[in-house]
DSSP file (Angstrom, degrees, kcal/mol; ACC not computed):
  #  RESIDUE AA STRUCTURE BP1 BP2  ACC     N-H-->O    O-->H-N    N-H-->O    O-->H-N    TCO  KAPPA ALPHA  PHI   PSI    X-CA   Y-CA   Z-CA
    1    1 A X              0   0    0      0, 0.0     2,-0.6     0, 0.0     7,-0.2   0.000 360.0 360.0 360.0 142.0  167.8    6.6   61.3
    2    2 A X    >>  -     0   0    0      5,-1.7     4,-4.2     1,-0.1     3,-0.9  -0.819 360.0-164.3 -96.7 102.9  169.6    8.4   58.7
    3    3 A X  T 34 S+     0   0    0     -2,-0.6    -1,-0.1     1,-0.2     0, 0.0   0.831  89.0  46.0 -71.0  -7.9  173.6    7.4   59.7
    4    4 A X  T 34 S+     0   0    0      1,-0.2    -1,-0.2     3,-0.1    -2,-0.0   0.506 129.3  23.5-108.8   9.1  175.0   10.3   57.5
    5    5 A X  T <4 S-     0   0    0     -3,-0.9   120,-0.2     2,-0.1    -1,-0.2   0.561  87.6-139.2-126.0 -12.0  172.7   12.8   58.7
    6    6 A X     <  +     0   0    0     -4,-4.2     2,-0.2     1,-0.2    -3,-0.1   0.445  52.1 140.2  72.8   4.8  171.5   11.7   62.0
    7    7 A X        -     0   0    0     -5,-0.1    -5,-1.7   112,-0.1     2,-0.6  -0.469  37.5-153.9-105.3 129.9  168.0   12.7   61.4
    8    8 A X  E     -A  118   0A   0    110,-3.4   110,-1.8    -2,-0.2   108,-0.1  -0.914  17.4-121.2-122.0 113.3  165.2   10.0   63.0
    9    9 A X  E     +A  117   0A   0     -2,-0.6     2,-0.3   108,-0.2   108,-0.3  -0.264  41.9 171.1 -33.8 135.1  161.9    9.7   61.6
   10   10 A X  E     -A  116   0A   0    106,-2.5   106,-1.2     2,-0.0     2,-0.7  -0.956  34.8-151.3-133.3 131.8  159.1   10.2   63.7
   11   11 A X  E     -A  115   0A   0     -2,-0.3     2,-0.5   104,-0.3   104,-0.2  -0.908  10.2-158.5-100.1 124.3  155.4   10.8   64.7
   12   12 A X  E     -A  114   0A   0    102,-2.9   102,-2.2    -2,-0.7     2,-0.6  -0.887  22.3-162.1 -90.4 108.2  154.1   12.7   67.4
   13   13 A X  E     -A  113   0A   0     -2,-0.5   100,-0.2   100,-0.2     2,-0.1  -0.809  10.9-133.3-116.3 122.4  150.7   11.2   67.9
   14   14 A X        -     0   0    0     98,-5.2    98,-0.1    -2,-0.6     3,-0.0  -0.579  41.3 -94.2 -76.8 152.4  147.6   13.1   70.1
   15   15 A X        -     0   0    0      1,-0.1     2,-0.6    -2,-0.1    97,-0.3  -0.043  51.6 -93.4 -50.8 176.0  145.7   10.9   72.6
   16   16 A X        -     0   0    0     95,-0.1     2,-0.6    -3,-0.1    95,-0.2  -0.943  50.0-150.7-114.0 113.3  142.5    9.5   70.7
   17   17 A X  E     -B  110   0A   0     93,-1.9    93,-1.1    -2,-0.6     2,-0.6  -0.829   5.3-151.7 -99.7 111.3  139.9   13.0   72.1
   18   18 A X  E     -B  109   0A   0     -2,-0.6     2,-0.4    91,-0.2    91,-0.2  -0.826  18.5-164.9 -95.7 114.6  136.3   11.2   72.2
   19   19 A X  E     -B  108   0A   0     89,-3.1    89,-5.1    -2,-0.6     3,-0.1  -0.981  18.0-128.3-121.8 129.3  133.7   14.6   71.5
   20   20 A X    >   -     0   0    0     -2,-0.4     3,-4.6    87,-0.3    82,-0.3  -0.348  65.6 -62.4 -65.1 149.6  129.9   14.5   72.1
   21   21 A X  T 3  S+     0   0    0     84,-0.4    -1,-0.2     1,-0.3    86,-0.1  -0.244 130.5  11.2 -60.5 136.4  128.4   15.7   69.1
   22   22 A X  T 3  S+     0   0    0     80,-0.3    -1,-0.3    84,-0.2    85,-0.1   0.167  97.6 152.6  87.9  -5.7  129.6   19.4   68.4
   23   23 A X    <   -     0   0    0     -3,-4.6    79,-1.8    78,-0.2     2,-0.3   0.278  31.7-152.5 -51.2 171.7  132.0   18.9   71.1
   24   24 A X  E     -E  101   0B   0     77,-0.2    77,-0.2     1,-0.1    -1,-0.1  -0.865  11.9-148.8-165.1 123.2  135.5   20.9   71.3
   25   25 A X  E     -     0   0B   0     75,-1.6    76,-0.1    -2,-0.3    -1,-0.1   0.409  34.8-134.7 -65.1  -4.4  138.7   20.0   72.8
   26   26 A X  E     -     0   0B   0     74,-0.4    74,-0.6     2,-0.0     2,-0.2   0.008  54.5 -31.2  66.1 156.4  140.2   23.3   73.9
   27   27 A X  E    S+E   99   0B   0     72,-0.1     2,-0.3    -3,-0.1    72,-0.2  -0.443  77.1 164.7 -41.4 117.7  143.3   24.4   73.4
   28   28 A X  E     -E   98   0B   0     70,-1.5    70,-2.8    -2,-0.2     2,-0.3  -0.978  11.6-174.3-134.0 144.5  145.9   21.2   73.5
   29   29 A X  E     -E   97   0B   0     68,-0.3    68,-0.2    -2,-0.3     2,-0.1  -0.996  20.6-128.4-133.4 134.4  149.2   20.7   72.6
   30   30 A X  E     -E   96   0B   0     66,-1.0    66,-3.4    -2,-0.3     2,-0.2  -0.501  27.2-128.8 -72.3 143.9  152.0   17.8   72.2
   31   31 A X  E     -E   95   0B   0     64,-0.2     2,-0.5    -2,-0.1    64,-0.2  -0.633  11.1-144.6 -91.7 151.6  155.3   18.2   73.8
   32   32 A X        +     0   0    0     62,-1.9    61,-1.0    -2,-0.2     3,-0.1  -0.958  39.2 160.0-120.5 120.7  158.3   17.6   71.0
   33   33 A X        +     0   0    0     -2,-0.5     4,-0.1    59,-0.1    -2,-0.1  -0.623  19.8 120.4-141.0  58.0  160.2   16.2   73.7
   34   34 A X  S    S-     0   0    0      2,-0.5    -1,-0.1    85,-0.1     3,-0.1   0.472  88.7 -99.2-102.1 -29.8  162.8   14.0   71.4
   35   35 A X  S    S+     0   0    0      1,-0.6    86,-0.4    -3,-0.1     2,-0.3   0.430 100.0  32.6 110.5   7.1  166.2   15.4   72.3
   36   36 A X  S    S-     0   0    0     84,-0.2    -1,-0.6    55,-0.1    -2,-0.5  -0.748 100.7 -57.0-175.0-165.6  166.4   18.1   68.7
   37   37 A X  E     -C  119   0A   0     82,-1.0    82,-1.6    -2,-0.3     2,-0.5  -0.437  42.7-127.8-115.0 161.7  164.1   19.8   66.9
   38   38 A X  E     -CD 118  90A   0     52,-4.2    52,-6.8    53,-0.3     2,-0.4  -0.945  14.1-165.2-124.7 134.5  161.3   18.6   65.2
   39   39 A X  E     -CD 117  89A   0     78,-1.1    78,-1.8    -2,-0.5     2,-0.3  -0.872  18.6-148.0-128.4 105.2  160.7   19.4   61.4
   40   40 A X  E     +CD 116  88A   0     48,-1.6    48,-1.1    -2,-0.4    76,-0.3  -0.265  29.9 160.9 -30.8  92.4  157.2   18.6   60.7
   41   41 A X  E     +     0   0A   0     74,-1.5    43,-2.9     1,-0.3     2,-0.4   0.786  62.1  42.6-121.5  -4.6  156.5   17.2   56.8
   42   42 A X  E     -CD 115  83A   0     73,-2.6    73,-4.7    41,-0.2    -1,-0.3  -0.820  53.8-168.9-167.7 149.9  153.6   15.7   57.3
   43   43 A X  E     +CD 114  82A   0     39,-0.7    39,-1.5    -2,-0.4    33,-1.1  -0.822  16.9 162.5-117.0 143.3  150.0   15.6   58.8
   44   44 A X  E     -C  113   0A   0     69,-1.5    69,-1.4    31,-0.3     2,-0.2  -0.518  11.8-161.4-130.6-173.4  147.2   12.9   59.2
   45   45 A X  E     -C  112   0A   0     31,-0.3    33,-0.5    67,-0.2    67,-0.2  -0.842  14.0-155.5-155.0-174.9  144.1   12.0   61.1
   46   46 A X  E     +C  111   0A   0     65,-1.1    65,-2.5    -2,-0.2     2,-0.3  -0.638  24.7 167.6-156.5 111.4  142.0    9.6   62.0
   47   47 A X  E     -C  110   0A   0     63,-0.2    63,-0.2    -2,-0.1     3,-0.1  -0.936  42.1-146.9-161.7 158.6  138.4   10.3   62.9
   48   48 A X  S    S+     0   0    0     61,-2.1     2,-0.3    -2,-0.3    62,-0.1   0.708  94.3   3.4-101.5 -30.8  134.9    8.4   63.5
   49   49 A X  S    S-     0   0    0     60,-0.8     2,-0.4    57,-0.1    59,-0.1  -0.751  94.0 -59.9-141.4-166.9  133.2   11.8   61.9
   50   50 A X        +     0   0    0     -2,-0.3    53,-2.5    -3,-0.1    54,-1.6  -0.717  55.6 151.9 -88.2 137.0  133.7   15.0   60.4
   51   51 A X  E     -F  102   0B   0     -2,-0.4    20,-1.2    51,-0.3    51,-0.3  -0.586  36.4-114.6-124.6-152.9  135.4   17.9   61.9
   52   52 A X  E     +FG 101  70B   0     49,-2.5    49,-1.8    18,-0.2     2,-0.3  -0.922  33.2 177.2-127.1 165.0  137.6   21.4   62.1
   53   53 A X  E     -FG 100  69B   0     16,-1.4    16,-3.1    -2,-0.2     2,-0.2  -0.973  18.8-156.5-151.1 153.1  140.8   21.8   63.3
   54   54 A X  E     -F   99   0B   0     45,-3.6    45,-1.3    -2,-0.3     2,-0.1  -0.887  11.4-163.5-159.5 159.8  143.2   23.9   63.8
   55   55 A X  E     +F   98   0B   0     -2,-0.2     9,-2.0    43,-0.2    10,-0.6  -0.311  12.6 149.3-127.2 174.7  147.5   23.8   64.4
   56   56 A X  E     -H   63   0C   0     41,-1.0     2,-0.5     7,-0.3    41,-0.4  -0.911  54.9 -80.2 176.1-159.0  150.3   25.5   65.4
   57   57 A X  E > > -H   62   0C   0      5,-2.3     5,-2.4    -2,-0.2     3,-0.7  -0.839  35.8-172.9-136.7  81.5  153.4   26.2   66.7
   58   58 A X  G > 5S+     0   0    0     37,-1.1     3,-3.6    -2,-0.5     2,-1.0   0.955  80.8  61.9 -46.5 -70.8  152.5   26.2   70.9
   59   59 A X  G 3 5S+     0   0    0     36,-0.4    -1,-0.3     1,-0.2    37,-0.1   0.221 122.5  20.1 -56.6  31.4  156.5   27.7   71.7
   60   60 A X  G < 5S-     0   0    0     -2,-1.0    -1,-0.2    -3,-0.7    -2,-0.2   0.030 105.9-121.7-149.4  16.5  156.0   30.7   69.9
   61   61 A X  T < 5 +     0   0    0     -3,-3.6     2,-0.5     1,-0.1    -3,-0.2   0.898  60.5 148.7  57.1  36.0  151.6   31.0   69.7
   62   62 A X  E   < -H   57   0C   0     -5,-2.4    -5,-2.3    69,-0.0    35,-0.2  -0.967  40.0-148.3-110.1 138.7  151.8   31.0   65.7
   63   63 A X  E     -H   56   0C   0     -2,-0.5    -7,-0.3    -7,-0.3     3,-0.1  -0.469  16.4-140.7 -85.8 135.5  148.7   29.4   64.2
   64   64 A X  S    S+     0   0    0     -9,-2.0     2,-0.3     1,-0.3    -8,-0.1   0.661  93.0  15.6 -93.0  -6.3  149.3   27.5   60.8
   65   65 A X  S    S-     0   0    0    -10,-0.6    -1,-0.3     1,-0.2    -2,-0.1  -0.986  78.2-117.2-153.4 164.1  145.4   29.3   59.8
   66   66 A X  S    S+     0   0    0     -2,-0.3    -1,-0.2    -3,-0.1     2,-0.1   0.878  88.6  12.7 -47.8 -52.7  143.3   31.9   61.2
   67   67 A X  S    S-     0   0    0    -14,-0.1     2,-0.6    -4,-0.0    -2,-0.1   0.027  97.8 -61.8-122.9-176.2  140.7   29.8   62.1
   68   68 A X        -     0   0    0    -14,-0.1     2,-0.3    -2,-0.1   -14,-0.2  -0.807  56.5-160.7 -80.2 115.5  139.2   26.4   62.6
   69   69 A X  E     -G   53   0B   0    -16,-3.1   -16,-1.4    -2,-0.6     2,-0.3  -0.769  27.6 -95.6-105.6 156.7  139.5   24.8   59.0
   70   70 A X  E >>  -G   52   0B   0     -2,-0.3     3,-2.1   -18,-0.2     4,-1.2  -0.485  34.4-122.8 -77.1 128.5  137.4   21.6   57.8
   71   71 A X  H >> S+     0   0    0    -20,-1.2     4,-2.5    -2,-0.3     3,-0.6   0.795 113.3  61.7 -40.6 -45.1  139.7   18.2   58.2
   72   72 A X  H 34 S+     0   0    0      1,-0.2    -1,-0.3   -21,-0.2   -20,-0.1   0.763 103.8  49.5 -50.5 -37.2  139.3   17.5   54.5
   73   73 A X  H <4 S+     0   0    0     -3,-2.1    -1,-0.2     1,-0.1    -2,-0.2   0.831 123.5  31.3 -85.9 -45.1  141.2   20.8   53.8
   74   74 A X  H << S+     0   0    0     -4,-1.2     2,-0.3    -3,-0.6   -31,-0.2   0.864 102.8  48.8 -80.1 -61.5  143.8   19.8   56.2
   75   75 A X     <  -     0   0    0     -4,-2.5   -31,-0.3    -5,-0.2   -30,-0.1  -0.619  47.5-156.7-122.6-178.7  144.7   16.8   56.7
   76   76 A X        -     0   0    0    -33,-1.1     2,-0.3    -2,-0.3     5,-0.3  -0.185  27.8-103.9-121.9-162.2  145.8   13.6   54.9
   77   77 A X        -     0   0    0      3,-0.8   -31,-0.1   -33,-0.2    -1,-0.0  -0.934  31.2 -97.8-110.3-179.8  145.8    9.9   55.8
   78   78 A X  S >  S+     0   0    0    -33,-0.5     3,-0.6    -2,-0.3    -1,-0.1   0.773 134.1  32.1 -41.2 -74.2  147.9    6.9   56.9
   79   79 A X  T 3  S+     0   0    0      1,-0.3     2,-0.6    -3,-0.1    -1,-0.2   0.780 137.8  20.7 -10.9 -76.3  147.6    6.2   53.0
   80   80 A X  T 3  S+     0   0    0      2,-0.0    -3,-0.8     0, 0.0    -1,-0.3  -0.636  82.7 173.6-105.4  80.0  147.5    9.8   51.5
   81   81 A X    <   -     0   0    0     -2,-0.6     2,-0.3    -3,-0.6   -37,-0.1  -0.461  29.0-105.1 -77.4 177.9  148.9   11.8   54.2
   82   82 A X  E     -D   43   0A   0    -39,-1.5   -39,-0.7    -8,-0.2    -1,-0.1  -0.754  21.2-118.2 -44.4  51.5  149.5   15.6   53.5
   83   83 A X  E     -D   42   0A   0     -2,-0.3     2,-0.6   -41,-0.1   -41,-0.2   0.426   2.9-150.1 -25.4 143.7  152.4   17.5   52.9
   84   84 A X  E     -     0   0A   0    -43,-2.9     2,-0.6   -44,-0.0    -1,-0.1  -0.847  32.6-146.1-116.3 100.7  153.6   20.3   55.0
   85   85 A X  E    S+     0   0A   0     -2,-0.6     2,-0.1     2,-0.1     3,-0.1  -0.905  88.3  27.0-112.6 143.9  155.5   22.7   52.1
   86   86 A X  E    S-     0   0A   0     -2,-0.6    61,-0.1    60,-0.2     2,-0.1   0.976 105.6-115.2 -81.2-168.5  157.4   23.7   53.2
   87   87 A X  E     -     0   0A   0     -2,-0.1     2,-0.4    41,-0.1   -46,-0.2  -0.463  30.1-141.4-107.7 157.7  158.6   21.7   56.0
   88   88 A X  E     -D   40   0A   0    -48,-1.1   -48,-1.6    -2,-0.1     2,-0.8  -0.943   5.6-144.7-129.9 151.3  158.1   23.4   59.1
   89   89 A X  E     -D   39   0A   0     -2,-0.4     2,-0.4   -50,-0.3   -50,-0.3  -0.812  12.0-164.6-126.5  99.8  161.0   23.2   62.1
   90   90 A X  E     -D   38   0A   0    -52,-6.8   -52,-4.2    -2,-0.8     3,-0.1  -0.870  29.7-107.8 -85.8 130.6  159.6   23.1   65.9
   91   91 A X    >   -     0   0    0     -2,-0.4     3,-0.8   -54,-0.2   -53,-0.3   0.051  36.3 -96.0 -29.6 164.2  162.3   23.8   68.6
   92   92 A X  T 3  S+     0   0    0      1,-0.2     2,-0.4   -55,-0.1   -59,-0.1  -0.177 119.5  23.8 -76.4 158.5  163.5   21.2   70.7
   93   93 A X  T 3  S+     0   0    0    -61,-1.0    -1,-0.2   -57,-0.4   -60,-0.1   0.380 107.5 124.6  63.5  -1.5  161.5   21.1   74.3
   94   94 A X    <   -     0   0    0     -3,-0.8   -62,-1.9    -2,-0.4     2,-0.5   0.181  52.3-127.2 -65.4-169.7  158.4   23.2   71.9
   95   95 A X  E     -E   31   0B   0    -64,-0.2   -37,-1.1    -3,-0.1     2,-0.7  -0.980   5.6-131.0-133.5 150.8  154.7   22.1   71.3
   96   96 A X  E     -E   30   0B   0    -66,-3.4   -66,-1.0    -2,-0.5   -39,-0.2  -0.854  24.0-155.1 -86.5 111.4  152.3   21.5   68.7
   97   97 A X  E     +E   29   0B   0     -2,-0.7   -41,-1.0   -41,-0.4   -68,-0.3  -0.595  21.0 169.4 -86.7 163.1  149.7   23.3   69.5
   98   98 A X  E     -EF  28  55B   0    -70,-2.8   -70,-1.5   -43,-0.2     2,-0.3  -0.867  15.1-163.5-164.3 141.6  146.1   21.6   67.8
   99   99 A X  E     -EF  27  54B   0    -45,-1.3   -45,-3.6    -2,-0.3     2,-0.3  -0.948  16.8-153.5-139.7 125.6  142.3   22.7   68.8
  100  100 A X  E     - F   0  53B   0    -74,-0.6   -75,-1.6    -2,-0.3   -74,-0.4  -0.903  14.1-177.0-115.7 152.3  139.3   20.0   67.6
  101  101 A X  E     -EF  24  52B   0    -49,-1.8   -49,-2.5    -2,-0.3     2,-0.4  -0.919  23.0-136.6-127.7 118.0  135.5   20.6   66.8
  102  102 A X  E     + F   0  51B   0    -79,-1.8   -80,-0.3    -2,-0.3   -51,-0.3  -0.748  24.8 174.0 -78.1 120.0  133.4   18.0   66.0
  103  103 A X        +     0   0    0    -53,-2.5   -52,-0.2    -2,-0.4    -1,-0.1   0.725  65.1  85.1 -96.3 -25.0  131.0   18.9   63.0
  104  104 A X  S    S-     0   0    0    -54,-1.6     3,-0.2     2,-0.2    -1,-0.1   0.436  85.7-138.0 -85.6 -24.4  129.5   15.7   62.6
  105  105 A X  S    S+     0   0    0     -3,-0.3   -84,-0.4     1,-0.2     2,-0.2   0.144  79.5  78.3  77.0 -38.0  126.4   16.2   65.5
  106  106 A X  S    S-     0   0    0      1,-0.2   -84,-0.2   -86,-0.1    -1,-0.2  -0.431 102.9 -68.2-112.9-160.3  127.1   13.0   66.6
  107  107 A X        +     0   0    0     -2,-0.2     2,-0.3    -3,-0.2   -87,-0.3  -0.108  58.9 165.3 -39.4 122.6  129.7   11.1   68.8
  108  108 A X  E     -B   19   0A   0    -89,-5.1   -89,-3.1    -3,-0.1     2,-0.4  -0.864  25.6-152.9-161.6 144.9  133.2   11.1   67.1
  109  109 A X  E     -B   18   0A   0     -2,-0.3   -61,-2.1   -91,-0.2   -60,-0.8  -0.639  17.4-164.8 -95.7 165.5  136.5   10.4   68.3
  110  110 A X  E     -BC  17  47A   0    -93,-1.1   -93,-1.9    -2,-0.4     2,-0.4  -0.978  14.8-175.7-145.6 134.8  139.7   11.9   66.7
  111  111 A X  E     - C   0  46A   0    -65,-2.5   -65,-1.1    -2,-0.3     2,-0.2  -0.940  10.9-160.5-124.0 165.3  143.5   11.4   66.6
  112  112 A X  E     - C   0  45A   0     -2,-0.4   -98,-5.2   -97,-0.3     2,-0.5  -0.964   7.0-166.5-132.8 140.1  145.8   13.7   64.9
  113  113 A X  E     -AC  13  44A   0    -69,-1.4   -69,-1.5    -2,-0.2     2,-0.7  -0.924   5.9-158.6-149.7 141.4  149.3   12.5   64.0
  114  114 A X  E     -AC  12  43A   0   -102,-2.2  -102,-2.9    -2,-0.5     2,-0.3  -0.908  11.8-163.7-132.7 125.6  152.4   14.7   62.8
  115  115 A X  E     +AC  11  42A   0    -73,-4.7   -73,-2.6    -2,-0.7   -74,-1.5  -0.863  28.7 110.9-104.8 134.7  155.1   13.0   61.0
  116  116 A X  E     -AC  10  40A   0   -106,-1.2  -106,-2.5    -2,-0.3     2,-0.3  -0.743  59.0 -65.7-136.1-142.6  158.5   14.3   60.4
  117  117 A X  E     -AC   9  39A   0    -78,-1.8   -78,-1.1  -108,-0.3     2,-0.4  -0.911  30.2-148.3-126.0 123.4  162.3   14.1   61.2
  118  118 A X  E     -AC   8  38A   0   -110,-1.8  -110,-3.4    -2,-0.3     2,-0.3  -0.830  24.7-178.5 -89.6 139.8  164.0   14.7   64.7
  119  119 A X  E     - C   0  37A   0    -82,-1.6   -82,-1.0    -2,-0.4     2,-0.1  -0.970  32.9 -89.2-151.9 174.9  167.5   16.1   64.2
  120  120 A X    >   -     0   0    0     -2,-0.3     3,-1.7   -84,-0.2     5,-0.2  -0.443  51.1 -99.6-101.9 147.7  170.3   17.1   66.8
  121  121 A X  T 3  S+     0   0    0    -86,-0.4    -1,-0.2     1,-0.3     2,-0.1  -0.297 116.4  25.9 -70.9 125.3  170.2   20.8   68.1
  122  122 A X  T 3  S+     0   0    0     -3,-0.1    -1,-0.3     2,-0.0     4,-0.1  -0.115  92.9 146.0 103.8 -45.0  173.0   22.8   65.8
  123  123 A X    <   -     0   0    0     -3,-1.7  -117,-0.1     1,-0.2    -4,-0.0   0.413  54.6-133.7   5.5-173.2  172.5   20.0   62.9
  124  124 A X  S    S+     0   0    0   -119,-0.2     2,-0.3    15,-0.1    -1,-0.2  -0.124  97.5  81.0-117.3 -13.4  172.8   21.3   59.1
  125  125 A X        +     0   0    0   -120,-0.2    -2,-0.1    -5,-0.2    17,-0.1   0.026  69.3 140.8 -86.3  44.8  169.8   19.4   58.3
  126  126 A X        -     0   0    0     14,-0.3     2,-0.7    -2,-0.3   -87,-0.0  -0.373  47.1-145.0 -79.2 138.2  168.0   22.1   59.6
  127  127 A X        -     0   0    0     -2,-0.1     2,-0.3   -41,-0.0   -38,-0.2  -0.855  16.1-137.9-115.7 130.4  164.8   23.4   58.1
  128  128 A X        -     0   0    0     -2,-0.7    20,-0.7    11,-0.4    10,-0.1  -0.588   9.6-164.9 -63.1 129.0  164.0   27.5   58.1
  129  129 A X        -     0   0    0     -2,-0.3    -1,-0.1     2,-0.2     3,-0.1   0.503  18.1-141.2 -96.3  13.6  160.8   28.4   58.9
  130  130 A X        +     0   0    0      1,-0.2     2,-0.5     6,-0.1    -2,-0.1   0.854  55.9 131.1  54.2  48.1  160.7   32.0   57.8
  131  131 A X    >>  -     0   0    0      1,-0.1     3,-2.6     5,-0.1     4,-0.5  -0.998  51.5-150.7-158.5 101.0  158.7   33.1   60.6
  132  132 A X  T 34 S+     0   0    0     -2,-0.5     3,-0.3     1,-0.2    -1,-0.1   0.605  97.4  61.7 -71.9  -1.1  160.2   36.0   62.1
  133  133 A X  T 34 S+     0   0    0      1,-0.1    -1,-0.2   -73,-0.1    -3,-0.0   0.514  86.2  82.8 -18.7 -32.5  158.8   35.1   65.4
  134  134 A X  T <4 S-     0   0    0     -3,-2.6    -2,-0.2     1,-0.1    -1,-0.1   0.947  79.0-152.7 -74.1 -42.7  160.9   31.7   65.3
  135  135 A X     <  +     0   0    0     -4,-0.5     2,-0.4    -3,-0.3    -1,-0.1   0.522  46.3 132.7  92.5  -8.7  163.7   33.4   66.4
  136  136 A X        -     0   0    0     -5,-0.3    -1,-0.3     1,-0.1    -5,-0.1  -0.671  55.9-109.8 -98.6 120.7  165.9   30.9   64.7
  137  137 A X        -     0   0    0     -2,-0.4     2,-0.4     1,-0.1    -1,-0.1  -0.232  44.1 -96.3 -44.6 157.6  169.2   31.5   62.4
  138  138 A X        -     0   0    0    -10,-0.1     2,-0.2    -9,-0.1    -1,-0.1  -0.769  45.7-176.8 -90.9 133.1  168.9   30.9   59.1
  139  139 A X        -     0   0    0     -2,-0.4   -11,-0.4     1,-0.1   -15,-0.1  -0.624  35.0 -87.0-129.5 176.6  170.1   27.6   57.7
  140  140 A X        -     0   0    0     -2,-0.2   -14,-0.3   -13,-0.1    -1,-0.1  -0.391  61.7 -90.9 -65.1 141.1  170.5   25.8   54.2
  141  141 A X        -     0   0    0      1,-0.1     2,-0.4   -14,-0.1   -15,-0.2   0.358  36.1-106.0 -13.5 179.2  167.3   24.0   53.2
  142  142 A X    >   -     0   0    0      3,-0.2     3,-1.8   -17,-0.1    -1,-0.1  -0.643  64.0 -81.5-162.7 141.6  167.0   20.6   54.1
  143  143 A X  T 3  S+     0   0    0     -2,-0.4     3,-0.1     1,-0.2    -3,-0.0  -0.488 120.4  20.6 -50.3 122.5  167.7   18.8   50.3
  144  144 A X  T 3  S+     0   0    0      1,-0.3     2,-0.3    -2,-0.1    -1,-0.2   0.542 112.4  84.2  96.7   0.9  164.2   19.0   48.0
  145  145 A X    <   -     0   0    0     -3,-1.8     2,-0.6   -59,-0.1    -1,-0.3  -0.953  68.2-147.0-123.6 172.3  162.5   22.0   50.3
  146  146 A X        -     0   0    0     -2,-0.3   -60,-0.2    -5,-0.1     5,-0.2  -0.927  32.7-107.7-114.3 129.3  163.3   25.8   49.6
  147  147 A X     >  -     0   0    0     -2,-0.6     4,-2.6     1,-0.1   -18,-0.1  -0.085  39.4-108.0 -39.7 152.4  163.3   28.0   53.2
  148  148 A X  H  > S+     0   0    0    -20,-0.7     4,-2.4     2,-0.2     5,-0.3   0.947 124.9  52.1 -63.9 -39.6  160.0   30.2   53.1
  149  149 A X  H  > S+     0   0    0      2,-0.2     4,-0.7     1,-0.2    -1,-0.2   0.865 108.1  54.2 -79.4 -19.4  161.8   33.4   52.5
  150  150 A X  H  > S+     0   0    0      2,-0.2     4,-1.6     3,-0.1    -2,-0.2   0.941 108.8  53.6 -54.5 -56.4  163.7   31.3   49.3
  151  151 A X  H  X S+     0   0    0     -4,-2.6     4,-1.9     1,-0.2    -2,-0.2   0.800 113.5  39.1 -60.7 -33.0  160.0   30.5   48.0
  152  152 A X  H  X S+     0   0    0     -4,-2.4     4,-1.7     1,-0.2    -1,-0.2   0.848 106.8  56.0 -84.1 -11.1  158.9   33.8   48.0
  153  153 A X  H  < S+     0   0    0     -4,-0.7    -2,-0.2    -5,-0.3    -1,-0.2   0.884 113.1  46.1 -78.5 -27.1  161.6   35.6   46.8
  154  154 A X  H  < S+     0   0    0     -4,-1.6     3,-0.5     2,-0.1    -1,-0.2   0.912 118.7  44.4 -24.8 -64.4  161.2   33.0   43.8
  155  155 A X  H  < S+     0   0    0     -4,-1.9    -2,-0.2     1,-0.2    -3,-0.1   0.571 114.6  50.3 -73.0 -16.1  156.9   33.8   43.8
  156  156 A X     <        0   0    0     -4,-1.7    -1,-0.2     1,-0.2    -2,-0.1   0.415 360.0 360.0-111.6  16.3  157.6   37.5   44.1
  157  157 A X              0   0    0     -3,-0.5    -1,-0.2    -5,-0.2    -2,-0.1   0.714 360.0 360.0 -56.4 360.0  160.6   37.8   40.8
């Protein structure tokens, strides 16, 4: 725990989903059920084969891709995990939503695990997600990310 910000590391971890080859988990989601809001900076896996996946933001049905994307594309590991640029900021009492496909033909288990920061409802270590859907004021950057509507207004000078 961070005492001058209040902000507690964390991972949200999915149950380890064992798929017959080609198999597909349905729509599932993790509760972030922490006490704050959950700002997501990075995602990993763990997995027996290859698959696609795809994530999201369950309390408000926004998809981080269209589609089912290949695990290589996506996600990182314990080692090299992924970044999530910019950091993206789940409500309190939301979900993560995540859908698996096993590409692999044969047997393969998978976990997914999403790492961030929990931080106390109202905070200033708040991260924007630029998503008019979130519903969320907008608050200063979190130190070392820019809000989404800061990075494009940057991409689009």
């Amino acid at each position: 725990m961070n005492s001058q910000t209040n902000e507690l590391w964390f991972t949200y971890v999915t149950p380890f989903n064992v798929l017959l080859g080609n198999g597909d988990t349905g729509a599932l989601s993790v509760s972030i059920n922490r006490g704050g809001d959950f700002i997501l900076e990075r995602i990993v896996s763990k997995a027996t084969g290859a698959f696609k996946s795809q994530i999201g933001d369950g309390g408000i049905s926004l998809m981080f891709t269209s589609d089912l994307v290949d695990s290589s594309l996506l996600f990182g590991t314990a080692q090299l995990w992924a970044p999530v640029i910019p950091a993206y900021q789940f409500s309190a009492n939301g979900s993560i939503f995540y859908h698996v496909v096993d590409t692999s033909g044969a047997g393969n288990t998978v976990q997914l695990g999403f790492i961030g920061r929990i931080v106390p409802p109202g905070s200033a270590q708040q991260a924007s997600t630029g998503h008019p859907r979130a519903a969320r004021a907008a608050v200063p950057p979190v130190a070392g990310y820019a809000s989404a509507p800061a990075a494009m207004a940057g991409y689009y000078r």
